[in-house]
C-alpha distance (Angstrom), angle and dihedral (degrees) to the residues before:
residue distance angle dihedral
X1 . . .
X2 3.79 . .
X3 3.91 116.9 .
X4 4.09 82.7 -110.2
X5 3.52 90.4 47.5
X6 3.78 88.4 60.6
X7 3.47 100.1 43.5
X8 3.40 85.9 48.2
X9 3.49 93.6 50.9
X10 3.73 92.9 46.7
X11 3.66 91.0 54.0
X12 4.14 91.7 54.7
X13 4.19 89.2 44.5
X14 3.94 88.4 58.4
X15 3.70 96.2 41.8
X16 3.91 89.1 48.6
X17 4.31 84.2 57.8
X18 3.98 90.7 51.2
X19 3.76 91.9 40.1
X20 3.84 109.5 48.5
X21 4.44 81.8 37.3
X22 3.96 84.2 125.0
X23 3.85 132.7 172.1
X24 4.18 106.4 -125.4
X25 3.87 97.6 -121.9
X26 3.71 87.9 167.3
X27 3.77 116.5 159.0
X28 4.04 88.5 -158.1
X29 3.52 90.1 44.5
X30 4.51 89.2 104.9
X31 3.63 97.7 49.6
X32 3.93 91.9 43.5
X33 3.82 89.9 54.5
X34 4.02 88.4 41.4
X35 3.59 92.3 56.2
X36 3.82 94.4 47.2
X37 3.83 91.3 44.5
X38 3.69 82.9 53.5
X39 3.35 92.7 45.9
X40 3.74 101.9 49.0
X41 3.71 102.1 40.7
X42 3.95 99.6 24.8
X43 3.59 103.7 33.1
X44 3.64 99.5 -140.7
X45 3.59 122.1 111.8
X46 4.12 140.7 -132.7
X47 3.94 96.3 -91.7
X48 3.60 97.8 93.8
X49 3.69 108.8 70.1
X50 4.17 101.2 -123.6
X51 3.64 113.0 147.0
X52 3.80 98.9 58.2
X53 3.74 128.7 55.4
X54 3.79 95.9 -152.5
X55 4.23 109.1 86.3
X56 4.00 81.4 12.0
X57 4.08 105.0 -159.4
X58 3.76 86.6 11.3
X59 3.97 102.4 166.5
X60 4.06 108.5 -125.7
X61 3.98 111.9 -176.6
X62 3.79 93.0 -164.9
X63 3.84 118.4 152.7
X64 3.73 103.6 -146.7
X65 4.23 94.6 120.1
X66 4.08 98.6 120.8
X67 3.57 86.4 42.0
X68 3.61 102.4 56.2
X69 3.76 93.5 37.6
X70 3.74 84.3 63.4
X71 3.76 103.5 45.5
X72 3.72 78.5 47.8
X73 3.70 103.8 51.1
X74 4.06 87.2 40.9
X75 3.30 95.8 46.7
X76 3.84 97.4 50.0
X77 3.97 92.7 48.0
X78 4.39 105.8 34.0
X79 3.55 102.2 12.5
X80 4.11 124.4 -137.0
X81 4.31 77.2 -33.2
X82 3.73 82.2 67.2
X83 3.48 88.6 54.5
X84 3.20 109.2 45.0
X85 4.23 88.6 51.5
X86 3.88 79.8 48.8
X87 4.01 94.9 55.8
X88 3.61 88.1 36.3
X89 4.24 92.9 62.2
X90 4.28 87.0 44.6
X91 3.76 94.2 41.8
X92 4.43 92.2 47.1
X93 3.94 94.0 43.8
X94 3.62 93.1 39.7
X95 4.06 85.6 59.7
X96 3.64 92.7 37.8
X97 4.07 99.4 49.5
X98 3.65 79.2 58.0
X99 3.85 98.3 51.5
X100 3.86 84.6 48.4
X101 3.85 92.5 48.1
X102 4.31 87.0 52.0
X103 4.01 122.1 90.7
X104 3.85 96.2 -165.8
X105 3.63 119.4 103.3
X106 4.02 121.4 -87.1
X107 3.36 92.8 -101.8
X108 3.67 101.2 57.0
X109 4.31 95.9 40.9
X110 3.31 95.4 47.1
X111 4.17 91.9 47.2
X112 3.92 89.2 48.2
X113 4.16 91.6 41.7
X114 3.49 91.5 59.0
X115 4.20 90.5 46.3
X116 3.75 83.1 52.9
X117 3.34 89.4 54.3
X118 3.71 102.8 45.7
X119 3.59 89.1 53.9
X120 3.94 92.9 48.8
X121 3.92 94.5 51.5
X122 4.14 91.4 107.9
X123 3.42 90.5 64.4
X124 3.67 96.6 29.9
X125 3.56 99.1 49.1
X126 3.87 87.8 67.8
X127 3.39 87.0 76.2
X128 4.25 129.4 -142.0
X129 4.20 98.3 -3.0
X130 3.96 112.6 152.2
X131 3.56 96.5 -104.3
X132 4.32 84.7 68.4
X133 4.03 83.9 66.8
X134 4.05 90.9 52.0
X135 3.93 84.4 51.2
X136 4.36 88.0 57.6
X137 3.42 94.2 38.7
X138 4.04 86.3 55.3
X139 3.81 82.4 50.2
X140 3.51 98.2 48.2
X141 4.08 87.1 50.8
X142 3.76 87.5 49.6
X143 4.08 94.7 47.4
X144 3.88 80.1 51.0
X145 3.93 94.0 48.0
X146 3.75 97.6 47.9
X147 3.89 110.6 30.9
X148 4.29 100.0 22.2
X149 3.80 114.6 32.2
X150 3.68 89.6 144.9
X151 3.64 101.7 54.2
X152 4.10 78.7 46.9
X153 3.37 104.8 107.0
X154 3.67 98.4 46.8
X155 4.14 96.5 49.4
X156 3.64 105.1 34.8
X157 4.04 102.3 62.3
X158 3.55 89.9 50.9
X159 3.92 87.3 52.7
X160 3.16 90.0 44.5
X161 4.30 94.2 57.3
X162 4.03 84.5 44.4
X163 3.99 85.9 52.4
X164 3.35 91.5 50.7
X165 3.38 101.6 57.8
X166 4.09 97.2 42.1
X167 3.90 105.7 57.6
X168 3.51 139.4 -19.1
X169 3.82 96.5 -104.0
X170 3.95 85.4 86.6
X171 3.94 84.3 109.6
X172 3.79 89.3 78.4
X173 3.75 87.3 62.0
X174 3.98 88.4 63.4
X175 3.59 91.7 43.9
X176 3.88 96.7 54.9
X177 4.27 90.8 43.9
X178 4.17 79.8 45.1
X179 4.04 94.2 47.3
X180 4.02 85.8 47.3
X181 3.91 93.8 50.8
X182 3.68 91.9 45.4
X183 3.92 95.1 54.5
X184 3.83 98.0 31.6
X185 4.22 115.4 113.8
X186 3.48 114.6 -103.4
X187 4.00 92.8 -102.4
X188 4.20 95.0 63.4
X189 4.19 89.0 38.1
X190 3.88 98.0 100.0
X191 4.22 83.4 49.9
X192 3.62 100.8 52.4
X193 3.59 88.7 42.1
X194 3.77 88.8 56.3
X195 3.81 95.5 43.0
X196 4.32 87.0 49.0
X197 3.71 89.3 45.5
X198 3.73 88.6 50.2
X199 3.28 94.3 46.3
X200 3.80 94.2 50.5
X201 3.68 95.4 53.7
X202 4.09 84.8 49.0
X203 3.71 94.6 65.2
X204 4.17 91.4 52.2
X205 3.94 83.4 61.4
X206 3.80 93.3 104.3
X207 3.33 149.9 83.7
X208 4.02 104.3 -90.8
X209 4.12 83.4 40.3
X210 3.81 102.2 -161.8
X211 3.92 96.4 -3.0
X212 3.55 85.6 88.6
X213 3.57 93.5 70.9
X214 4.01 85.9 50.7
X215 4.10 85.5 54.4
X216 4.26 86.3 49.0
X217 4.23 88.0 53.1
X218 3.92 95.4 39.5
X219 3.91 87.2 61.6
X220 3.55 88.8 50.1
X221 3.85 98.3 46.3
X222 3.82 94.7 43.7
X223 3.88 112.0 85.2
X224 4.00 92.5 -124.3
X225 3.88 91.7 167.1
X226 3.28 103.6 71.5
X227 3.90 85.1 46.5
X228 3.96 111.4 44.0
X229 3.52 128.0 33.3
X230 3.82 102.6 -133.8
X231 4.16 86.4 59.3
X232 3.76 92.6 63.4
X233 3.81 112.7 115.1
X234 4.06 107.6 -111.4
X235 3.35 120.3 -86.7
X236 3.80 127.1 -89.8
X237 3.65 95.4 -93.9
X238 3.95 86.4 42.2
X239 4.37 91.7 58.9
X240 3.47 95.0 46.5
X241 3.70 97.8 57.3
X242 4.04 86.7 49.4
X243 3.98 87.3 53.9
X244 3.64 98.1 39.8
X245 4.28 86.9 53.1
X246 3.78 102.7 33.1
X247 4.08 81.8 57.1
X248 3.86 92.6 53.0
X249 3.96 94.0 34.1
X250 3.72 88.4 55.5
X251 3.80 96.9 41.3
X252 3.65 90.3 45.6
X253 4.00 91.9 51.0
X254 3.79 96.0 39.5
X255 3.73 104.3 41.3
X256 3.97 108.6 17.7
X257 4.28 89.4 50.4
X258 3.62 112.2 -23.3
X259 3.60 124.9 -115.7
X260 3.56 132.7 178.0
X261 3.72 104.4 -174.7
X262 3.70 90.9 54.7
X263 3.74 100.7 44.0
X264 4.00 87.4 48.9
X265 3.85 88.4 46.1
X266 3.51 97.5 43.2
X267 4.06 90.8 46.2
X268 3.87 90.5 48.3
X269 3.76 92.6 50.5
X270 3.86 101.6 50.4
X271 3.80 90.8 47.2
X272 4.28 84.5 51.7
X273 4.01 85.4 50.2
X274 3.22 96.5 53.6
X275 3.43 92.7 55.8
X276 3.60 106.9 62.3
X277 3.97 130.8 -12.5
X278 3.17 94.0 -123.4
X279 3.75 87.6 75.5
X280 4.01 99.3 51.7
X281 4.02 92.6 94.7
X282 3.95 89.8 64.2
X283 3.47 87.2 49.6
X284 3.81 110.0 39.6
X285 3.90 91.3 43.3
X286 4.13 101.3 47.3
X287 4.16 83.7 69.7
X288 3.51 104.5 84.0
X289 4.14 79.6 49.9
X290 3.38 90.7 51.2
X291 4.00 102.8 47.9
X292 3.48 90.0 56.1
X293 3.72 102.0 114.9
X294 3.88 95.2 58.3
X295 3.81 108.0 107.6
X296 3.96 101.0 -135.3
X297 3.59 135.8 -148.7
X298 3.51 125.7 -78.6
X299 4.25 91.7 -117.6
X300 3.67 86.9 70.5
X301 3.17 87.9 70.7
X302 3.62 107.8 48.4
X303 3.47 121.6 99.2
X304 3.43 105.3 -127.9
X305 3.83 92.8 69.2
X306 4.03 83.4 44.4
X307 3.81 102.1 40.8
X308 3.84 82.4 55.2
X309 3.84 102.1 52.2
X310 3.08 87.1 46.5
X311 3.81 95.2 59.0
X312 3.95 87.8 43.0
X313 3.96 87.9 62.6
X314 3.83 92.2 39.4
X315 4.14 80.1 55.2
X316 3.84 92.8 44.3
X317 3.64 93.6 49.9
X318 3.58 98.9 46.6
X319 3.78 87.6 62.1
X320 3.77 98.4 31.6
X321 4.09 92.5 53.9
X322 4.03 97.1 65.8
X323 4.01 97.6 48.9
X324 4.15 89.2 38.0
X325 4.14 84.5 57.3
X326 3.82 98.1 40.3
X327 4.12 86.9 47.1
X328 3.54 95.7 59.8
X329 3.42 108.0 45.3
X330 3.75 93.1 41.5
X331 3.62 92.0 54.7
X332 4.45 83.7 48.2
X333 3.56 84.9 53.7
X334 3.88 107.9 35.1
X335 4.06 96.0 27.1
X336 4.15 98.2 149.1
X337 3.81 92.5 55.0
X338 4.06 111.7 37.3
X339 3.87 102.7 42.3
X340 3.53 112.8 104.2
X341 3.99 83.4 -107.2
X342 3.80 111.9 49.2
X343 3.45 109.3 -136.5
X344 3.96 122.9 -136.0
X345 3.44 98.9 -124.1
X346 3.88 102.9 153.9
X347 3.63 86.1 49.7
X348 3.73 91.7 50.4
X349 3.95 83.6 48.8
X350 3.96 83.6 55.9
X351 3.76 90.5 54.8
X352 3.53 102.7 42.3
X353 3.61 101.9 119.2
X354 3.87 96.9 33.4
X355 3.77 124.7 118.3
X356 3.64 128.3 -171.9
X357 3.93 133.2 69.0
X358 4.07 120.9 -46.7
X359 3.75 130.3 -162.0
X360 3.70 105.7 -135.6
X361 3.76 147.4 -165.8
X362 4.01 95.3 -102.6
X363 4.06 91.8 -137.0
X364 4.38 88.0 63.6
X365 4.04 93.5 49.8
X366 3.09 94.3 106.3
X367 3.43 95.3 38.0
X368 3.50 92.3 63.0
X369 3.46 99.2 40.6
X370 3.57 81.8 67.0
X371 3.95 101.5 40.1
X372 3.55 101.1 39.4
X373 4.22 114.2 29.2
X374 3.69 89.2 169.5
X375 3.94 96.4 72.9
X376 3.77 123.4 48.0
X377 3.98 116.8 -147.9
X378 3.24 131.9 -143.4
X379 3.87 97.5 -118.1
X380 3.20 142.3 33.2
X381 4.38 136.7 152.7
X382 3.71 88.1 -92.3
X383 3.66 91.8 74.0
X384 3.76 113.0 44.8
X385 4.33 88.1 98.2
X386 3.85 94.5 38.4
X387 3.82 118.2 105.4
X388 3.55 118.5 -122.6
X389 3.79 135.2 156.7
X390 3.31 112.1 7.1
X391 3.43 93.5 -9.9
X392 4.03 92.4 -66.8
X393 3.83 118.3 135.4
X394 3.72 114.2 -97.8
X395 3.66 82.7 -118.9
X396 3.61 87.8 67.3
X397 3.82 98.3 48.8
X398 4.00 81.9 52.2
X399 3.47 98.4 50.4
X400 3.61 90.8 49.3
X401 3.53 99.1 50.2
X402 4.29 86.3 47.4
X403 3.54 91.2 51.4
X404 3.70 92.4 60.2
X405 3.52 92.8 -128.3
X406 4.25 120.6 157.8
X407 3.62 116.7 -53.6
X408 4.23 99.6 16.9
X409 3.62 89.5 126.5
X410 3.79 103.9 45.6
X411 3.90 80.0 40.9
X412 3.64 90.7 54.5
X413 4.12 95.9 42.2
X414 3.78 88.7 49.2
X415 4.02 91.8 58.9
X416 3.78 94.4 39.1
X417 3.10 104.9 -115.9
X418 3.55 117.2 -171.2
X419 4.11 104.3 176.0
X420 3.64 130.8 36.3
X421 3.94 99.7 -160.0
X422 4.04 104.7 178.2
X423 3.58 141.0 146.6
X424 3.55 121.5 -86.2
X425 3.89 120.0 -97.3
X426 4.08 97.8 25.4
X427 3.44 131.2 130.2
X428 3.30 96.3 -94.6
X429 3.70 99.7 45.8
X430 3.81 90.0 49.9
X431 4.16 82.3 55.4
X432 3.45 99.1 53.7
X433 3.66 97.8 20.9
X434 4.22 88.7 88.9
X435 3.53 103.2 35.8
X436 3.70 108.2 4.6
X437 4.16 91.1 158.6
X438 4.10 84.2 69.3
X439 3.90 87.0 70.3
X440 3.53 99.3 45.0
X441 3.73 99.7 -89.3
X442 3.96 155.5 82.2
X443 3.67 137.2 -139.5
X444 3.81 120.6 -107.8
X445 3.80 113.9 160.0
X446 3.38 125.3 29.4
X447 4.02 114.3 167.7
X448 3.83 145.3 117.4
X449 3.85 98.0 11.2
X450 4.25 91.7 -45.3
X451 4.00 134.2 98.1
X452 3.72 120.9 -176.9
X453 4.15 112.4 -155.5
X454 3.76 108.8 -160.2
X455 3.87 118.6 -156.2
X456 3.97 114.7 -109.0
């Protein structure tokens, strides 16, 4: 590395600390932090369905133990600023593992990084969610892949068991080891098939054992984009920029110097975009991996081009820094009312002594989980790829009931439900809102967006 090279790379490391300095607007952040209190001080974990009264007992084999602990743990001793210096760490090495794991010059990585980036900021702009450690354990597997295949066999299985027990993206782990064996010479076969086999038996290091792999194919069989807006395909715009570069990413690799890893990878990866948005990051950052072999010009070198990229970052953190700063800490400060979801927290004031079961808005589950561990909702974002009634989502049943569509009521009665807790202006609320007594119930809080029915 050139002494522009690593000023330029310095530059791009302290922009990355400014950039990914994120509030933790997290929906899910209350029921991660309940299962890691329970966790920690209880000993039990999340599998047993007890902070909702809908699917009561409902059986969930959902790694996301390390995770919790640590929102928990964070949480409890810095707050949502511990968090956000948290995400910040996963979100800057996750980048960087990938510079590291990239051939091309500087210039060129750091250029297609930030493009990654830019076309990542839906799902990055939520801030630290557990899905963000999934994406750095991919990186760290891909760091592995690319700069320590020897050393392989002894890091990856244990990544693999820590995987395993973080989020359910561990899959992608096998996958990679999988894509490796598949394109390895026949000479290095028998140790890539050692190192996936390894790996394999890593992930069944847990407490659901194989029922994690059930988890992996329920999200997959469960129609989760017509429920939640992160499993959407990408946009139009979004599809055609995966076509356009898995056609020159696979040309590139297969005719310029071939490479079967990368056109597998590549392949695999624009097929898992496609799928859901949430999966463009994995996608649109693996390319300045995956152009690696090309032997580039001589400009891209130079350090004119470099020296002034460089000062273009230096520029864009300068102005970045002050509004990344005043974001987080307002958000610490002022967390019911700048989220992207605004919490109900003078109705959760309201309730604070309440027990019982409580119909809820399905964005403030977790919120309330959190707040108010006396009541159990009805739903939360554990749910949306559990089966229920008939096989429906529980975001389904919800929606139904919200919608005030035949039945809600006698739906409602059946499950006890002692609160209706909604947002203002709903189906629902403009139900009840007139005559709520016909339904069994009466208006007691009505403020700041939210009305609380309670049953007569």
């Amino acid at each position: 590395m050139s002494k522009y090279e690593a000023t330029l790379f310095f530059c791009f490391a302290v922009s990355l600390l400014f950039l990914f300095l994120l509030p933790h607007p997290d929906n899910d952040f209350g029921w991660h932090y309940r299962c890691g209190k329970d966790l920690i001080e209880l000993g039990k974990t999340c599998s047993q369905n007890r902070y909702s009264y809908f699917l009561p007992n409902y059986i969930w084999s959902y790694p996301s133990f390390i995770y919790d602990v640590l929102i928990f743990a964070t949480f409890n001793s810095f707050g949502f600023l511990g968090l956000s210096v948290i995400g910040n760490l996963v979100f800057t090495s996750t980048i960087l593992l990938l510079y590291f794991s990239s051939k091309a010059p500087a210039f060129i990585k750091i250029c297609l990084l930030y493009v990654g980036i830019y076309l990542s900021w839906s799902i990055f702009s939520l801030g630290f969610r557990s899905q963000i450690v999934t994406l750095l354990l991919y990186s760290l597997f891909i760091f592995v892949l690319t700069k320590h295949q020897k050393k392989a066999l002894y890091i990856l299985p244990f990544l693999s068991l820590f995987w395993a027990n973080t989020h359910a993206g561990f899959f992608l782990g096998i996958i990679l080891v999988a894509i490796k064996l598949l394109s390895s010479q026949k000479n290095h076969w028998r140790y890539w098939f050692l190192v996936s086999l390894f790996c394999l038996i890593a992930t069944f290091i847990n407490p659901f054992s194989y029922k994690i792999y059930l988890e992996v194919l329920n999200h997959f069989t469960t129609n989760l984009s017509g429920l939640i807006a992160e499993w959407v395909p990408p946009l139009d715009y979004q599809r055609v920029l995966v076509a356009v570069s898995w056609l020159i990413l696979v040309l590139l690799n297969t005719f310029f110097r071939k490479n079967t890893f990368n056109v597998i990878l590549i392949s695999f990866l624009a097929v898992f975009a496609v799928m859901a948005r949430r999966n463009l990051p994995l996608y649109f950052l693996t390319i300045p991996v995956l152009i690696s072999e090309i032997e580039w010009r001589e400009w891209t070198r130079h350090p004119f081009p470099v020296l002034g990229l460089g000062l273009y970052i230096c520029l864009f953190t300068v102005l970045l820094a002050p509004k990344a700063i005043t974001k987080i800490t307002n958000f610490s400060q002022n967390y019911c009312d700048v989220g992207y979801v605004h919490y109900p927290c003078k109705g959760v004031e309201f309730l604070r002594n309440a027990t019982g079961n409580i119909f809820n808005t399905y964005e403030w589950g977790g919120f309330l989980i959190w707040k108010l561990p006396n009541l159990k909702v009805f739903v939360d974002g554990r749910m949306p790829a559990w089966k229920g009634e008939n096989n429906e989502s529980p975001y389904t049943s919800w929606l139904n009931i919200l919608q005030a569509q035949e039945g809600w009521d006698k739906k409602l009665k059946a499950l006890d439900t002692k609160y209706i807790f909604i947002s203002e202006g709903t189906f629902l609320d403009l139900e009840l809102k007139d005559n709520p007594s016909k339904f069994g119930y009466k208006e007691q809080f009505r403020e700041g967006g939210s009305v609380i029915y309670g049953a007569i």
